[in-house]
Each structure stands twice: as structure tokens, then as C-alpha cells.
C-alpha positions in Angstrom: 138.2 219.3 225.5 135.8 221.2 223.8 136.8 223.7 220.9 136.8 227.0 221.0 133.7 228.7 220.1 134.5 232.1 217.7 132.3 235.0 219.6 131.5 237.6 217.2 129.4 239.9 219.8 132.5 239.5 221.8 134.8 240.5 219.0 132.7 243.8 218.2 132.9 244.5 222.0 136.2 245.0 222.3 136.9 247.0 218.8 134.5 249.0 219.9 135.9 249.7 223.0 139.5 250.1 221.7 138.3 253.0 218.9 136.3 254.9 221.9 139.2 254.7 223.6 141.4 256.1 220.7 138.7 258.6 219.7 138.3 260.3 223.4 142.2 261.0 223.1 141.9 263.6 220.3 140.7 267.0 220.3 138.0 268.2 218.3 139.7 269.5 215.5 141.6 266.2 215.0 138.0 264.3 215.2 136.8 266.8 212.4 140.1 266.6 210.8 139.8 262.5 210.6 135.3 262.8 209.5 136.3 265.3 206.7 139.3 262.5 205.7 136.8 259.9 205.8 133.5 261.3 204.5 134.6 263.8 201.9 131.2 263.9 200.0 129.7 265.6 203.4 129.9 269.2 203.1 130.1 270.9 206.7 127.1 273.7 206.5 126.3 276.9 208.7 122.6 276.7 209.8 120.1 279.0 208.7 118.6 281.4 211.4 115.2 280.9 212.1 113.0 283.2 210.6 111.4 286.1 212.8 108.0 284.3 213.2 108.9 281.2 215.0 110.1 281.5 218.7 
């Protein structure tokens, strides 16, 4: 009987699938709520208008 072979592609297949799966359960303010958690260096920034010559 052959050994089992470890499949890393595999392995990143299905933890992938399982945090989609967790992430499309929460609303958007939990998914901001959880980024700001886990990236507090990023500031969240209002975009400048575009000035009156372009358009």
C-alpha cells in the first residue's frame, strides 16, 4: 500500500473555501469591523472629487 502523499494545493483549497464561506455570512460592517482589527496601519479615506476640468 502506498503512503499517503501530503497535497498542499489541496490543503489551500479547502481553507480557502471554508473562510469564503465564513466571510459571505457577515455583513458589511462586521467585514470592515474584522479589516480595521486586522490592518490597523490602513486608514480608511474619503475620495477627493474630481476637479471641474476632467469629465
Amino acid at each position: 500500500m502506498k503512503t499517503k502523499r501530503f497535497d498542499s494545493v489541496k490543503m489551500m483549497r479547502d481553507i480557502r473555501e471554508t473562510v469564503s464561506k465564513d466571510l459571505s455570512k457577515l455583513s458589511i460592517r462586521e467585514k470592515i469591523d474584522l479589516l480595521e482589527k486586522e490592518f490597523p496601519e490602513i486608514k480608511i479615506k474619503k475620495r477627493r472629487p474630481l476637479p471641474l476640468t476632467v469629465g
